[in-house]
Every structure is written in C-alpha cells, then in structure tokens.
N, C-alpha and C positions, 0 to 999 in steps of 0.2 A: 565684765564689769570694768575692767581695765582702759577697755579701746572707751568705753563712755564716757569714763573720767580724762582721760587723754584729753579726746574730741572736745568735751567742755572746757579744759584747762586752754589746750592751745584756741580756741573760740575766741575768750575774755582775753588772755595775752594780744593775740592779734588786732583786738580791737578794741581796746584799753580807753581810747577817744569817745568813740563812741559811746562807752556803759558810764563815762564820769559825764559826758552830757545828758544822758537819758536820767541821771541820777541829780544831777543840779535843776532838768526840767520838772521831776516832781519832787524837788524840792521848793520849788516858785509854785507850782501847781497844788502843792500843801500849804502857803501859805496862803493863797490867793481863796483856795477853801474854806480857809481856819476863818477869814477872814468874813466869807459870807456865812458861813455857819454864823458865826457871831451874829453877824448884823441883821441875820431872819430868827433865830429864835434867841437870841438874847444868853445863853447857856455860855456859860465859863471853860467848864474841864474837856470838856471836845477840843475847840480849838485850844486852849493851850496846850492839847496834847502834838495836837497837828504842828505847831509852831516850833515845839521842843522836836519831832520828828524829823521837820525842816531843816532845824541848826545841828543836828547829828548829821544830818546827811550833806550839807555844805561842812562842817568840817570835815569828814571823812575826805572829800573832794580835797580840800586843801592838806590834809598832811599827805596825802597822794602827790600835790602837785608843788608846793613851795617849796625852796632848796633851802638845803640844810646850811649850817656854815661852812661845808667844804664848797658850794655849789651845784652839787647834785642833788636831784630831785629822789626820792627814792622811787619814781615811776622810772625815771633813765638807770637807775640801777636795776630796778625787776627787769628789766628789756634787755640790759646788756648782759645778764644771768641768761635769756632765754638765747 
C-alpha cells in the first residue's frame, strides 16, 4: 500500500503544472456548462452550483500559486521540501 501511495505522491509532485492546468481547465469548462445549462433549461441551482465549483477550484489554483509576502509561492516551497 505504501509503494502506491509513494507512486501517487511522487506523480502529482512531479507534475504539479500539469494538475493546476487540468484543474483551471474544468474550471472554465464549469463555467462554460453552468452557463448552457442556464440558457437551455432556464433552472437556477445547477448552475450556480457549477459556478461556486468553478471559483473553489480557480481559488484553490491561486493560493497554490500567488507569493506570499516573503515572495514565495508555497508551490516553490512544496518543490524545495521534495
């Protein structure tokens, strides 16, 4: 159980780039949904769930990547831990 959890940890470390753009792209792709959802059946709570999904996940993205006030990001801090 160990080597799996390993293997998935070092995965996500190595490619840190990759999972925060996969993660901004369905977060446009939620909102680009919320959006037609809306506009074909007229219904409220669907998309603004999709919308509130959207802005978790574009935050998430930025306390990842904006520096702090010393100037590091805590993404450059996970990296130089590993």
């Amino acid at each position: 159980m160990t080597e799996i959890y390993g293997a998935i940890t070092e995965f996500f470390t190595s490619n840190v780039n990759i999972v925060l753009a996969l993660v901004m792209l369905a977060a446009f792709a939620l909102a680009i949904g919320a959006f037609f959802l809306w506009r074909k059946t007229g219904a409220v709570e669907k998309p603004v769930l999709m919308i509130v999904l959207a802005l978790v996940a574009v935050v998430n993205v930025l306390i990842w990547t904006v520096p702090t006030s010393s100037g590091e990001t805590p993404l450059d801090r996970a990296e130089s831990v590993r």
